[in-house]
N, C-alpha and C positions, 0 to 999 in steps of 0.2 A: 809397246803397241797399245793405242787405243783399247778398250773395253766396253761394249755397252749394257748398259744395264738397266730393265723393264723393270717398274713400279705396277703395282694391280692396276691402278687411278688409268692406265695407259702413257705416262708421259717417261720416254728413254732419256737415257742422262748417259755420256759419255764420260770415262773417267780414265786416268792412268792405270797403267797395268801394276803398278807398284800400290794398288789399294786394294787387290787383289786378294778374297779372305777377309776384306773388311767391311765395315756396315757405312753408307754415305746417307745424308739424310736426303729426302726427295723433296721438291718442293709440295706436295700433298700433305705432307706431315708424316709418313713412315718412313719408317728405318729398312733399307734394303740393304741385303747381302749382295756384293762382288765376287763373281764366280772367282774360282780360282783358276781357271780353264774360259772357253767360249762355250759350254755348256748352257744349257737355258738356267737364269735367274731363278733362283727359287721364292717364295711367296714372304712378304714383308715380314718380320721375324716378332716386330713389337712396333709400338705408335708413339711420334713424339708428340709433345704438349698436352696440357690437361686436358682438351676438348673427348679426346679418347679414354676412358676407362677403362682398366685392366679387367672388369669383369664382361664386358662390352659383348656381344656377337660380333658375328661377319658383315653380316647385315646391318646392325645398330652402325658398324663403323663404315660399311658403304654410304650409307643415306649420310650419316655426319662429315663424310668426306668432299659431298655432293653440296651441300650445304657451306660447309667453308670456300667450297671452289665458286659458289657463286657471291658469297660476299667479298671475295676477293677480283672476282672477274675473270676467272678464267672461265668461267662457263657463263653463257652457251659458249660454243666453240666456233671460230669463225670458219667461214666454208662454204660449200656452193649449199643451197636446199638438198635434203634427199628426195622431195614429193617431187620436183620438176626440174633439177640438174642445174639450175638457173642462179646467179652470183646470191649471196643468202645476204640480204638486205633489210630485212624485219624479224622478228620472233614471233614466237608463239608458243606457249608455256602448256605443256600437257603435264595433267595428274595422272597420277601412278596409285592405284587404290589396291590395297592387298587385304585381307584376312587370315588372320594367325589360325584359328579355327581350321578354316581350309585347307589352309598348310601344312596343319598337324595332320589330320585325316588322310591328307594323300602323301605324306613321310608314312604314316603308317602302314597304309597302303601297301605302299613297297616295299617295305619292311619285311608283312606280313605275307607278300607274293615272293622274293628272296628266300625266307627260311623253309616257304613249301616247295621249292624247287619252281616255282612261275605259278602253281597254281592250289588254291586251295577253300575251301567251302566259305570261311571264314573271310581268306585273300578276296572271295568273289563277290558276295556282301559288301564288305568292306569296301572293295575297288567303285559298288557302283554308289556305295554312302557318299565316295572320295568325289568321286565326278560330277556328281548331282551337285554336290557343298561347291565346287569348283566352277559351276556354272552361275551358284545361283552371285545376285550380287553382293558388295562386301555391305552394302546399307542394310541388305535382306538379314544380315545375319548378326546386324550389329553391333559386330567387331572391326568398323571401317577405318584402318590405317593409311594414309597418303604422304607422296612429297611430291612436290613440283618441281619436272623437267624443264627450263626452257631450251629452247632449239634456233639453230638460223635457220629463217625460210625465205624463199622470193617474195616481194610482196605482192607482189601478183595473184599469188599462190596461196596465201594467208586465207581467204574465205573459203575455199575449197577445200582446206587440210580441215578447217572448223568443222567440216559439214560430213567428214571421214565417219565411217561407221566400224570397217574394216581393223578388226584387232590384230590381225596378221600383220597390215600394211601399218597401224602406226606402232606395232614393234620393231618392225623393220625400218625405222627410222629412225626410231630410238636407237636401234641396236649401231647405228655409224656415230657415236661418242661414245669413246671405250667404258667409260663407267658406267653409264645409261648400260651398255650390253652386261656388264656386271652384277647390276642390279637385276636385270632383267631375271639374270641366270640364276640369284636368291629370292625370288620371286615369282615362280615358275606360273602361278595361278591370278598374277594380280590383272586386274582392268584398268586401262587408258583412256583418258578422254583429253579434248584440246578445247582451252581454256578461252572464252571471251573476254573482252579487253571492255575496261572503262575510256572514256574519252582520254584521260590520262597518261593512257599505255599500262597499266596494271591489271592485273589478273582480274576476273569478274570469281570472287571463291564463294558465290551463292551457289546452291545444292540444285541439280536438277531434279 
């Protein structure tokens, strides 16, 4: 019997039951384990090809996986828009801006509100250091890390999604292509914005 088997990147791969206990490659580049059972997949085990570095993070290998999937074409992903439900006919490339700084701060945060039991003098300082850095932008603090999402959208839909303010709503759009929701989730603190196009069709990457 059939077996399937979830890659992080989101893409399922059907395999023989007879590979069962063993590693298959995914076309993203990692190495996934095959249940031995229909249990859930567990998380890619090591990376193949050089682009991945064995000292690497999670994150350094999210974004580099994001990065190959769009010079290869599989990203963006074809599909209806998420802003208007409508057949996704155009793009439109939003930046993903993060700070290490920020991130540190509110890992700590947690850290230090975990080992007091939820709450503590130190936890509470700390928590509102975390959220202030968390607020502020990633230019403010001049550690501003980015990668570029692009997205299928309506093109109807294209000038309105640019004029978006709502960080909720262009997460939530991000988050309908499973690695975009991956990032998202090592990212917890970073800002989005949607990119203006040169006459071209390429990103406008001047600074607002």
């Amino acid at each position: 019997m059939p077996l399937s088997v979830t890659c992080t990147c989101g893409l399922v791969s059907s395999v023989s039951s007879t590979r069962a206990g063993s590693l298959i490659a995914c076309p993203c580049g990692r190495a996934v384990a095959v249940p031995e059972t229909n249990r859930p997949t567990p998380p890619p085990v090591a990376a193949i090809g050089p682009e991945q570095p064995h000292e690497a993070s999670t994150a350094d290998d999210t974004i580099q996986t994001i990065k190959r999937m769009i010079r290869t074409r599989e990203l963006p992903v074809p599909g209806t828009c998420p802003h208007s439900g409508k057949p996704g006919n155009d793009v439109v490339v939003f930046r993903l801006h993060f700070d290490p700084v920020a991130e540190e701060a509110l890992a700590a945060t947690e850290q230090a509100s975990a080992a007091s039991g939820g709450w503590s003098l130190f936890g509470l300082f700390s928590g509102k250091r975390g959220a202030a850095m968390a607020k502020r932008s990633p230019q403010s603090l001049g550690r501003d890390v980015w990668v570029d999402l692009p997205v299928r959208v309506a093109h109807e839909a294209h000038a309105e999604i640019l004029l978006l303010r709502s960080q909720q709503h262009l997460r939530d759009m991000l988050r309908t292509v499973p690695i975009y929701r991956q990032l998202l989730a090592e990212h917890r603190t970073a800002r989005i914005e949607a990119l203006p196009r040169h006459s071209d069709g390429q990103p406008n990457h001047a600074r607002h």
